[in-house]
RODO-2510 file (C-alpha; in nm, 4 decimals, decimal comma):
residues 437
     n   res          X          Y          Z
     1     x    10,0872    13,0607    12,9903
     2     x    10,2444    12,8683    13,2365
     3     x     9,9739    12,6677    13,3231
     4     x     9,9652    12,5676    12,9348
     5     x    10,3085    12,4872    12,9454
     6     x    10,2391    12,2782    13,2194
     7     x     9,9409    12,1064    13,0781
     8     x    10,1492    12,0140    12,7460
     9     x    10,4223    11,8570    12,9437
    10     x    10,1958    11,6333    13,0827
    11     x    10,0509    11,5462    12,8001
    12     x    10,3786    11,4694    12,6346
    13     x    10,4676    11,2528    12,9658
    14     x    10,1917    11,0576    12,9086
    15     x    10,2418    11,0030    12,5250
    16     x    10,5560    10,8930    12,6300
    17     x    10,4757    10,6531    12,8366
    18     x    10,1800    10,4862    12,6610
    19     x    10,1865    10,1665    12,4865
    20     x    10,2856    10,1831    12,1138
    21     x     9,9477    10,1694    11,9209
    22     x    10,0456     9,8609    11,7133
    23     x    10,1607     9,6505    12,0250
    24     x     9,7524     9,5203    12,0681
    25     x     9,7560     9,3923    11,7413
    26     x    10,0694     9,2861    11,7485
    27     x     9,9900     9,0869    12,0949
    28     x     9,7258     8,9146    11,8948
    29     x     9,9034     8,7965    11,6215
    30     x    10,1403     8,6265    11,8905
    31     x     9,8614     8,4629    12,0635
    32     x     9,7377     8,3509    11,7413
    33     x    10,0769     8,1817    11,7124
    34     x    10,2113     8,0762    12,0141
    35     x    10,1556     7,6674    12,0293
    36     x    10,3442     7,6526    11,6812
    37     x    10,6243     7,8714    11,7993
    38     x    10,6155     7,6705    12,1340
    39     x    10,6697     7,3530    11,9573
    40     x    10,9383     7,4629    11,7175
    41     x    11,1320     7,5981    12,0328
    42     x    11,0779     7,2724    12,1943
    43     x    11,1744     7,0399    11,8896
    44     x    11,4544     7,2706    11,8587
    45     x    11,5740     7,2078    12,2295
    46     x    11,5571     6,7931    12,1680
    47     x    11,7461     6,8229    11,8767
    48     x    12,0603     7,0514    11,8899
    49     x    12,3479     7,0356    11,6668
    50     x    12,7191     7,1447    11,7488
    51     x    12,9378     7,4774    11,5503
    52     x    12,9258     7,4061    11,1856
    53     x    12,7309     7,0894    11,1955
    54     x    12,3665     7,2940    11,2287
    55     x    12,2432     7,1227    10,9168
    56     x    11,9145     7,0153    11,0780
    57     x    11,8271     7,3196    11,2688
    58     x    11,9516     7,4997    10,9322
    59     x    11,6666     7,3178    10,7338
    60     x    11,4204     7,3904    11,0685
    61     x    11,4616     7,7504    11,0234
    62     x    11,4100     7,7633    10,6622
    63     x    11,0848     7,5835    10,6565
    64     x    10,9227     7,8191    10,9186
    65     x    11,0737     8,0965    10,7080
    66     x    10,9284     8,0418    10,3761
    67     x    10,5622     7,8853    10,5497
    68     x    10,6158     8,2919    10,7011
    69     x    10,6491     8,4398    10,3001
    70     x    11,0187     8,5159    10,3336
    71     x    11,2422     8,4504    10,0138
    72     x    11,4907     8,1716    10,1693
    73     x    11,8017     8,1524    10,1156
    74     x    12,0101     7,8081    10,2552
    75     x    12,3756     7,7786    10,2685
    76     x    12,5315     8,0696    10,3265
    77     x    12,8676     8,0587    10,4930
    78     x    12,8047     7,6836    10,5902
    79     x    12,4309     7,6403    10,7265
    80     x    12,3677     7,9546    10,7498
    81     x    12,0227     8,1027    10,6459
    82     x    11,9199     8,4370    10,5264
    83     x    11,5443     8,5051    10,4459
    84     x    11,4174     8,7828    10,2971
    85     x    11,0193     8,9391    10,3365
    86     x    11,0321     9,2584    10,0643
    87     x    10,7481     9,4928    10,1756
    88     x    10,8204     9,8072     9,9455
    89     x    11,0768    10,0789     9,9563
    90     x    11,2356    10,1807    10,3200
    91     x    11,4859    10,0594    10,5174
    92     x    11,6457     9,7305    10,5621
    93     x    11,6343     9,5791    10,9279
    94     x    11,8527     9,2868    10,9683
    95     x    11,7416     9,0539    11,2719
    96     x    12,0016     8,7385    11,3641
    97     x    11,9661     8,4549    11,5739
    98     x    12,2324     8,2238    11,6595
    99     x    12,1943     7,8350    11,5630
   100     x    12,4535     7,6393    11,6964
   101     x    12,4303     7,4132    12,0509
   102     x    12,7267     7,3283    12,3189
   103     x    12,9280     7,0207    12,3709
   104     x    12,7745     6,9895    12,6973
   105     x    12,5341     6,6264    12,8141
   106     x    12,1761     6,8089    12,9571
   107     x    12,0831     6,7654    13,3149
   108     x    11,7425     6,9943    13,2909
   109     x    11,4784     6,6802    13,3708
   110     x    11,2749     6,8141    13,1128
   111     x    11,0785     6,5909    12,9171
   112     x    11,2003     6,7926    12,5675
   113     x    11,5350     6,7497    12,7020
   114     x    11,8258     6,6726    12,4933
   115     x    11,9072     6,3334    12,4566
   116     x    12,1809     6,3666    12,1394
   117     x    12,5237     6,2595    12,1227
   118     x    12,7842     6,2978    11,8699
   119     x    13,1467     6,3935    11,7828
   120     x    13,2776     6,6691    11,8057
   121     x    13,5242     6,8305    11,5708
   122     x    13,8264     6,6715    11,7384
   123     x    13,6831     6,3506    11,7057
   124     x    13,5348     6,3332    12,0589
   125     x    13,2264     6,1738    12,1130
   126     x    13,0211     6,4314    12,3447
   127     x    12,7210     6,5030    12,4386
   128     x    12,4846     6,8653    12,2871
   129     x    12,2571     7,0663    12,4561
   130     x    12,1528     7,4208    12,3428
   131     x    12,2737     7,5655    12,6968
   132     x    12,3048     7,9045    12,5904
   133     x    11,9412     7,9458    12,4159
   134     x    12,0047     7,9814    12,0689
   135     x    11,6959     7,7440    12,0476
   136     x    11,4958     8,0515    12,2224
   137     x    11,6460     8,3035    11,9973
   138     x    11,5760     8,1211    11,7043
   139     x    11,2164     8,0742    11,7858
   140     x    11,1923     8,4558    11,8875
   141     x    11,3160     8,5055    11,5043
   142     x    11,0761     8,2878    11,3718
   143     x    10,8077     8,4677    11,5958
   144     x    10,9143     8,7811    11,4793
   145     x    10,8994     8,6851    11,0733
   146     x    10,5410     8,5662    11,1368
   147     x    10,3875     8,8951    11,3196
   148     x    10,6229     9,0983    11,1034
   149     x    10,4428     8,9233    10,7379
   150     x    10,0919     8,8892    10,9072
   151     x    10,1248     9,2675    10,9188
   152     x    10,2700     9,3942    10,5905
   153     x    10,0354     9,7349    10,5940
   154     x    10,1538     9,8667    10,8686
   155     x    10,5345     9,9076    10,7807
   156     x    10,7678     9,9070    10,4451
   157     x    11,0834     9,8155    10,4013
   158     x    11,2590     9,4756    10,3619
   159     x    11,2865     9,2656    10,6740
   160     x    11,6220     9,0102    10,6834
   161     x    11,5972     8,7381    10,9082
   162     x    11,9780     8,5976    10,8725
   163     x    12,0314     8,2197    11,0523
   164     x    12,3779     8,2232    11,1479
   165     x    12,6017     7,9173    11,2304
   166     x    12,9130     7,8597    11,4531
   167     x    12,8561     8,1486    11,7247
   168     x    12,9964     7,9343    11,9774
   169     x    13,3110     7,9200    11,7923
   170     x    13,3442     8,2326    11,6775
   171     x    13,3315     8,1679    11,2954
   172     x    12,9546     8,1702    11,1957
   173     x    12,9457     8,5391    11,0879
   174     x    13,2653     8,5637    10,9665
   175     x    13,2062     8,2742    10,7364
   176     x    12,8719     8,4325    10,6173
   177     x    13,0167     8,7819    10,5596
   178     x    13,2866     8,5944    10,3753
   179     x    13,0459     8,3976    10,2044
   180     x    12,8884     8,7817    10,0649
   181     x    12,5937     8,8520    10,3052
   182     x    12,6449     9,2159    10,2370
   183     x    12,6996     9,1664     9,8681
   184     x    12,4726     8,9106     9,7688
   185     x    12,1785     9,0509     9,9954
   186     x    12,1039     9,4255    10,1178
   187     x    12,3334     9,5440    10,3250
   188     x    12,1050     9,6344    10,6066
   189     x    12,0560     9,9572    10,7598
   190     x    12,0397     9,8587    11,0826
   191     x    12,1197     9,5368    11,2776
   192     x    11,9132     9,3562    11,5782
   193     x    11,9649     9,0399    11,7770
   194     x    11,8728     8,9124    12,1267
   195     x    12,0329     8,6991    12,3746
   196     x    11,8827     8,4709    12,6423
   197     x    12,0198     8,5558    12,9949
   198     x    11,9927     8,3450    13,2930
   199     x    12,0295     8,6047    13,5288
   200     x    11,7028     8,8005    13,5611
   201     x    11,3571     8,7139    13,5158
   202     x    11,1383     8,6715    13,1737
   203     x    10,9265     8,9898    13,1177
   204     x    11,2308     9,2045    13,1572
   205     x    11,5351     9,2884    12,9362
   206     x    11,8852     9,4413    12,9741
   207     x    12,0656     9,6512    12,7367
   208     x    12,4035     9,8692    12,7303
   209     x    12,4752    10,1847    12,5331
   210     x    12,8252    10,1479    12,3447
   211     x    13,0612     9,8920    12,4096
   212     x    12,8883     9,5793    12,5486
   213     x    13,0859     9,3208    12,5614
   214     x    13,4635     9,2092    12,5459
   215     x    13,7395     9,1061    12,2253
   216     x    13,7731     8,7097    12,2578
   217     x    14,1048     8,5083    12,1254
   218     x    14,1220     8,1694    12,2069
   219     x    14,4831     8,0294    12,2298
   220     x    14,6150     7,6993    12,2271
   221     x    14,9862     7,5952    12,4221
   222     x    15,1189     7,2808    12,3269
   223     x    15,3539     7,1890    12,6362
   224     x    15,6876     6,9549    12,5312
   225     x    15,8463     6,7512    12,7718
   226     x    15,9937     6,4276    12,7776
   227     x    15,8328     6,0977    12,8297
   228     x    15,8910     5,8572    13,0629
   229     x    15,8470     5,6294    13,3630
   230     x    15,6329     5,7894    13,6089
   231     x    15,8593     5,5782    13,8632
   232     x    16,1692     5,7410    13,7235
   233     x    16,0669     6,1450    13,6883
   234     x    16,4430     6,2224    13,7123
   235     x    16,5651     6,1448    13,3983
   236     x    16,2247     6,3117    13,2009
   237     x    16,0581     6,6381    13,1864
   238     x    15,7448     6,6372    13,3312
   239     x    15,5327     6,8327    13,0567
   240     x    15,2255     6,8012    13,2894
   241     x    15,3659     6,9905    13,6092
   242     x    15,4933     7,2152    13,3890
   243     x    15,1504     7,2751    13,2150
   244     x    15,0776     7,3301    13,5924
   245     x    15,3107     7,6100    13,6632
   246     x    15,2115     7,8035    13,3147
   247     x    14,8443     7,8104    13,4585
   248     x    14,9411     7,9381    13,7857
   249     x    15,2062     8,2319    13,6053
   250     x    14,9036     8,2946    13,3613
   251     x    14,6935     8,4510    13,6252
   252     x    14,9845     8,6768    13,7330
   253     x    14,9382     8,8685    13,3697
   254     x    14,5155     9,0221    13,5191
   255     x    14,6789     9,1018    13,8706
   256     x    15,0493     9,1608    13,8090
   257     x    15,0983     9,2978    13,4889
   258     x    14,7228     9,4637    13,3995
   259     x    14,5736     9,8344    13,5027
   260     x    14,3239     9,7181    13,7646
   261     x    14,0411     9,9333    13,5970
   262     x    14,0725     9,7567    13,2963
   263     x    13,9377     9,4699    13,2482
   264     x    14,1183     9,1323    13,1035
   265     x    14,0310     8,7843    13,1910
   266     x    14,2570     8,4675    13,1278
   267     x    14,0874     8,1379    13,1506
   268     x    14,2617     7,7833    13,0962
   269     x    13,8969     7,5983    13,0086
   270     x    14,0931     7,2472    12,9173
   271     x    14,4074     7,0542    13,0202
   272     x    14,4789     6,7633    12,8434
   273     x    14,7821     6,4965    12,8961
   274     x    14,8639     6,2178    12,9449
   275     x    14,7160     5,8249    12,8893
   276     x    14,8024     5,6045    13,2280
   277     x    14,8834     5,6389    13,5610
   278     x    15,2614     5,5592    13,5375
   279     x    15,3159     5,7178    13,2074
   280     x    15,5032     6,0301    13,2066
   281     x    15,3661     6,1855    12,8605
   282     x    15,5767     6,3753    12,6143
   283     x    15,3318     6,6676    12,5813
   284     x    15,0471     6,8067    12,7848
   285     x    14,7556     7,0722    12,5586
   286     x    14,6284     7,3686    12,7413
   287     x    14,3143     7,5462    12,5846
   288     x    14,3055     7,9015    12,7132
   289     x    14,0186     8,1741    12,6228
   290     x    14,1373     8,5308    12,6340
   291     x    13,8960     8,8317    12,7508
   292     x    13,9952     9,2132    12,7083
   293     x    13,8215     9,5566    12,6493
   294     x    14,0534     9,7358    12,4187
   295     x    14,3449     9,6800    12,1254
   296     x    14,5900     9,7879    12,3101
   297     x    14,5297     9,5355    12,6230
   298     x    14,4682     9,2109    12,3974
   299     x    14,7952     9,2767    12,2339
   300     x    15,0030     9,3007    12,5283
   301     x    14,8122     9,0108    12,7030
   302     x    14,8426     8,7545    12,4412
   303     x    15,2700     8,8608    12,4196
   304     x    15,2427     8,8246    12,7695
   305     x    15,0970     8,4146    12,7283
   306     x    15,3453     8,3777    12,4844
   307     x    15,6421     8,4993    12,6909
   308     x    15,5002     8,3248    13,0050
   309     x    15,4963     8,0048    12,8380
   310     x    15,8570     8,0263    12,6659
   311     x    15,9879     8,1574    12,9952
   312     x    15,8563     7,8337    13,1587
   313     x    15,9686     7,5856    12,9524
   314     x    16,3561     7,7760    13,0270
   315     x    16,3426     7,7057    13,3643
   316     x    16,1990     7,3355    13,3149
   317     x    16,5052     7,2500    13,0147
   318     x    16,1752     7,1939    12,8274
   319     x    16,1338     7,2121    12,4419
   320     x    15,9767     7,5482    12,3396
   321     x    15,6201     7,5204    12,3695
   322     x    15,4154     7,5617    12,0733
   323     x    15,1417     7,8714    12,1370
   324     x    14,9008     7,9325    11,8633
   325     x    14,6313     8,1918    11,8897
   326     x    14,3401     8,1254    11,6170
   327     x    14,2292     8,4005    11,4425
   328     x    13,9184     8,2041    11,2952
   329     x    13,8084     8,2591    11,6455
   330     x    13,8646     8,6124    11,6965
   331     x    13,5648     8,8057    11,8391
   332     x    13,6095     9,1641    11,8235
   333     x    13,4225     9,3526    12,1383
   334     x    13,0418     9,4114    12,0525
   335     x    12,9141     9,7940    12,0833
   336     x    12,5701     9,9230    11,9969
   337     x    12,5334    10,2277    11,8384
   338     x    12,4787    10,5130    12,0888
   339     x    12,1993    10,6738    11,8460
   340     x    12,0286    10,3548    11,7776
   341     x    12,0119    10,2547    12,1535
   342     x    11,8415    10,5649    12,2106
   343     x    11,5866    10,5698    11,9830
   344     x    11,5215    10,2061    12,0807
   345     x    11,5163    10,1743    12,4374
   346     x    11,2174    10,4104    12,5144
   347     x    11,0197    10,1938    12,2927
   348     x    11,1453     9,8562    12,4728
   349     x    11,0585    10,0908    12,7872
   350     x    10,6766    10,1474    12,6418
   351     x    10,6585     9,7610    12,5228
   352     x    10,7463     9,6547    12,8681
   353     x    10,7460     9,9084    13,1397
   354     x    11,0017    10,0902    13,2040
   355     x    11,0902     9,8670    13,5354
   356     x    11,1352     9,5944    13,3539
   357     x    11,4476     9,7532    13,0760
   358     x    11,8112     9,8424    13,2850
   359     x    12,0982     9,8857    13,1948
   360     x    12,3573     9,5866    13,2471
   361     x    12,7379     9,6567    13,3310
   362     x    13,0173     9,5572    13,0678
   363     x    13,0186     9,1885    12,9968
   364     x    13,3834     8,9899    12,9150
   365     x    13,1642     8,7539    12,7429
   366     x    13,2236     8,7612    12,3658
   367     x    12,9997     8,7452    12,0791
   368     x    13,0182     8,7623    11,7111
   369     x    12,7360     8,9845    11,5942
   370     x    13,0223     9,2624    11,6834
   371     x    13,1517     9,1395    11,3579
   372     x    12,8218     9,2651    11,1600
   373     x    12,8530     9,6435    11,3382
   374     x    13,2304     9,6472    11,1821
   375     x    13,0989     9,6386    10,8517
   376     x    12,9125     9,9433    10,9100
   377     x    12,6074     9,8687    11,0031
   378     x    12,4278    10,0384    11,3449
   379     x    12,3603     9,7697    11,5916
   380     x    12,1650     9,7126    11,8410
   381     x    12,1943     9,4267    12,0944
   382     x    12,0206     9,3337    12,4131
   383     x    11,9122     9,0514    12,6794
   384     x    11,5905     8,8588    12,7411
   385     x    11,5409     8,7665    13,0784
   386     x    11,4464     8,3863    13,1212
   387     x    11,3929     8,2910    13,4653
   388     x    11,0682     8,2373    13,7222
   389     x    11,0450     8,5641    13,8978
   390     x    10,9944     8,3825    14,2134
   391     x    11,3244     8,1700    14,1377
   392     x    11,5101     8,5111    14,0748
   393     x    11,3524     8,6847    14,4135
   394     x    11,4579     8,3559    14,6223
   395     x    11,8314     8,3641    14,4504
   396     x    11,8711     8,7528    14,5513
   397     x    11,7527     8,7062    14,9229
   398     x    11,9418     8,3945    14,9665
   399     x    12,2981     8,2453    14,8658
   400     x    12,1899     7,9284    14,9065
   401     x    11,9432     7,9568    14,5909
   402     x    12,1576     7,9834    14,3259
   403     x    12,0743     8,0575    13,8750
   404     x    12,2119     7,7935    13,6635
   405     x    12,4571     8,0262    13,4638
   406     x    12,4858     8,0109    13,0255
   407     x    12,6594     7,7052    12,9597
   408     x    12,5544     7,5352    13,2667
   409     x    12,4043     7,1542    13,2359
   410     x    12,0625     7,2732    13,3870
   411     x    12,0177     7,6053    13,1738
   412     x    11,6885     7,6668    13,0057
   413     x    11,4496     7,9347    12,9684
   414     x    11,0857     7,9495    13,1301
   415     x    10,9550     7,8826    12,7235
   416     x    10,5911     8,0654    12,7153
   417     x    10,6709     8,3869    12,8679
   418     x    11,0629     8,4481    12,7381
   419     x    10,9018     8,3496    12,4027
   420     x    10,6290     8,6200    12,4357
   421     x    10,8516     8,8500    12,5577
   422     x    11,1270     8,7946    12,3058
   423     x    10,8746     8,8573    11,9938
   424     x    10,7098     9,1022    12,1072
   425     x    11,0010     9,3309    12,1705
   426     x    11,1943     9,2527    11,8712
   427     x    10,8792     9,2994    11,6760
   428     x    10,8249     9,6110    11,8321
   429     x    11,1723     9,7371    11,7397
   430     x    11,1197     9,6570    11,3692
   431     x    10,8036     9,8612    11,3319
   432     x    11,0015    10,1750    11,4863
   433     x    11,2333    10,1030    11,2466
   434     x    11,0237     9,9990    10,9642
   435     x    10,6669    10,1346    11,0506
   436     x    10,4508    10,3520    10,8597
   437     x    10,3735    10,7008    11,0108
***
C-alpha cells in the first residue's frame, strides 16, 4: 500500500510539473505571429503619446483589435479602448494594458527610438518616450487577443481586452470606470495585467500575493514670498530658500515622525522658481509624490506636509503657502487576490519553470489597476522581466554595471523574447481561467 501511495505521489509531482497541454499550440500560434506583433511594438515605441493625449496609440490598438475579431469599442473615459471577443457562456476575464508614454527625451540609440516632441499639459514643450513599457504591454495585449481568437474551441467565455489611458497620471481608470466600464460592458470576473520590469531578465516573471504595491497622492505647495532685488534680500522673503528648508523638514516626517517598519516615502520630483539671476521671485512650486502602505499612514503623512509647510512659512514671516493634494491622482495600494494568485502562479510556474516565477518584496511604486480590484473584481497582477540575462548576471556581480531603472532615458525591453514571454503567460492564464475541461 505504501508503495502505491508512493507511486501516485509521483505521478501527481510530475503532472504538476508538466507543461500545460495547450501551451504547444499556443507557442505556435505566437510564432505564427511574432513579426506583426514585433512591428506594432516597435511603431508603438517611435510614436508615444503623453496622459490623456493617447489618441494615436488609442486608434493603434483598436485596429489590431478588430483585424483580431474583438467587438471594439473607442472612447471610453478619454482614449480609452475596450474590445470585446464573445466565445459562449463562462466567465469574463478582463486583461488591461496601459497606453500612455512619459515626458521624458529618449537616449536608447535605437534605431525605433523616439524622436517626438510636444507639450505637455502645462504648456511645456517636452520631449515622450514610452520609458516605462506600456508599448510592451500593449503589444503583449494585442498578442494575447490574437492566440486567444485563433483558438476559440478550446475555451468559452468572453475575453475583455480594455486599453486604458492616463496611468502615468493616475486618472486613466478612474476616468473609464467613471465613464461605465462596469456598466456598459461585463463586469469581469476576474482581472489581469502585466508590467515590464527592468530589474530581472526576460523569460522570468515576479509576482506578490496580497498587497503589492503602495497608495500614491501627489501634492502640490505653492511657496509665497516676496519679490525683490536679489542684491537687496533684506527687505524680501526669499520664497526659494524657503522652498529649500520645506524639502529638507519633509524628509524628517519617514525618519522622525513614521514607525520604521512601515513604509512611507516623500519625494519632492520638481522645484520650480524663479526667472533671472538677480530676481528674487514672489513664489517658488514644489511638486511632491507621496508613497504609503496603509489609511492610517497616508492620512497622518499628508497632515504632516501640510503642517510642515505652514510651520515654515511662520518662521520665514512668509504668506501661508498654498498645499493642494489632487485627488484625480489618487492611487489606492494594488493587492491581488490571495485565491487568484494561487491558482495562477503554479500555472505561470508550468509555462515557465518554476526558476524563472519569485516572489518580489512590496513595491512603493503606485499603479492604478488597484482601482479595478476596488470595484470587486479578483485581480491578479505581475512583472515581465525585460533585460539580457547576461546584462542582469554582469549588474549582480558588479556595481559598476548598473540596469537603467522605469523612467530612466535608456529604458527598453529586449523586444523578441519579453514579447514571447509576455503572451505566452498571459495567454496561458486566460485558458485556466477560461479553458474548456
Amino acid at each position: 500500500m505504501r508503495s502505491l501511495l508512493v507511486a501516485l505521489s509521483g505521478l501527481l509531482a510530475l503532472a504538476a510539473d508538466a507543461p500545460p497541454k495547450l501551451l504547444p499550440e499556443v507557442r505556435q500560434r505566437l510564432d505564427a505571429d511574432m513579426d506583426r506583433l514585433l512591428a506594432f511594438y516597435k511603431d508603438l515605441h517611435a510614436h508615444p503619446e503623453l496622459s490623456l493625449q493617447e489618441e494615436r496609440t488609442a486608434a493603434q490598438l483598436a485596429k489590431e483589435l478588430r483585424e483580431a475579431g474583438l467587438d471594439v469599442t473607442t472612447k471610453v473615459g478619454g482614449h480609452g479602448i475596450v474590445g470585446l471577443l464573445r466565445n459562449g457562456p463562462g466567465p469574463t476575464v478582463m486583461i488591461r494594458a496601459d497606453m500612455d508614454a512619459l515626458p521624458i527625451v529618449e537616449q536608447t540609440g535605437l534605431p525605433y527610438a523616439s524622436k517626438v516632441r510636444t507639450r505637455d499639459r502645462f504648456g511645456n514643450e517636452v520631449g515622450v518616450m514610452h520609458a516605462c513599457g506600456h508599448d510592451m504591454n500593449l503589444a503583449c495585449l494585442v498578442g494575447t487577443a490574437r492566440v486567444l481568437a485563433s483558438l476559440k474551441d478550446r475555451w468559452q467565455g468572453t475575453l475583455m481586452c480594455v486599453g486604458q489611458p492616463a496611468e502615468e497620471v493616475g486618472a486613466g481608470a478612474r476616468q473609464m470606470l467613471a465613464d461605465g466600464l462596469f456598466r456598459r460592458f461585463p463586469k469581469p470576473d476576474f482581472g489581469l495585467a502585466l508590467h515590464c520590469d527592468s530589474s530581472f531578465a526576460y523569460g522570468q516573471v515576479r509576482y506578490r500575493e496580497g498587497q503589492m504595491q503602495a497608495n500614491v497622492d501627489s501634492v502640490t505647495i505653492v511657496v509665497r514670498g516676496k519679490g525683490g532685488h536679489g542684491a537687496a534680500p533684506h527687505i524680501t522673503i526669499d520664497p526659494i530658500v524657503l522652498a529649500a528648508r520645506i524639502i529638507l523638514d519633509l524628509q524628517t516626517i519617514v525618519s522622525r515622525e513614521t514607525n520604521p517598519v512601515d513604509p512611507v516615502v516623500v519625494t519632492v520630483g520638481s522645484i520650480h522658481g524663479g526667472t533671472k539671476h538677480n530676481i528674487i521671485p514672489n513664489e517658488c512650486r514644489l511638486q511632491v509624490t507621496v508613497r504609503t502602505t496603509t489609511d492610517a499612514t497616508r492620512k497622518h503623512t499628508l497632515e504632516a506636509i501640510e503642517r510642515i509647510a505652514k510651520a515654515a512659512a511662520v518662521g520665514a514671516r512668509a504668506p501661508e503657502p498654498i498645499i493642494e493634494v489632487d485627488p484625480s491622482e489618487f492611487t489606492p495600494a494594488l493587492f491581488n487576490d490571495p485565491g487568484l494568485t494561487r491558482r495562477l502562479v503554479p500555472v505561470l510556474q508550468r509555462v515557465l519553470g518554476a526558476d524563472n516565477v519569485r516572489e518580489r518584496p512590496l513595491s512603493m511604486g503606485g499603479e492604478d489597476f488597484s482601482l479595478y480590484g476596488r470595484e470587486g473584481v479578483p485581480t491578479f497582477y505581475y512583472f515581465l522581466g525585460t533585460q539580457e540575462p547576461g546584462r542582469v548576471a554582469a549588474a549582480e556581480r558588479s556595481a559598476e554595471v548598473t540596469l537603467p531603472g522605469l523612467h530612466s532615458n535608456a529604458f527598453y525591453p529586449v523586444p523578441a523574447p519579453t514579447l514571447r514571454t509576455g503572451v505566452t503567460s498571459m495567454t496561458m492564464l486566460v485558458l485556466e481561467l477560461m479553458g474548456k475541461p
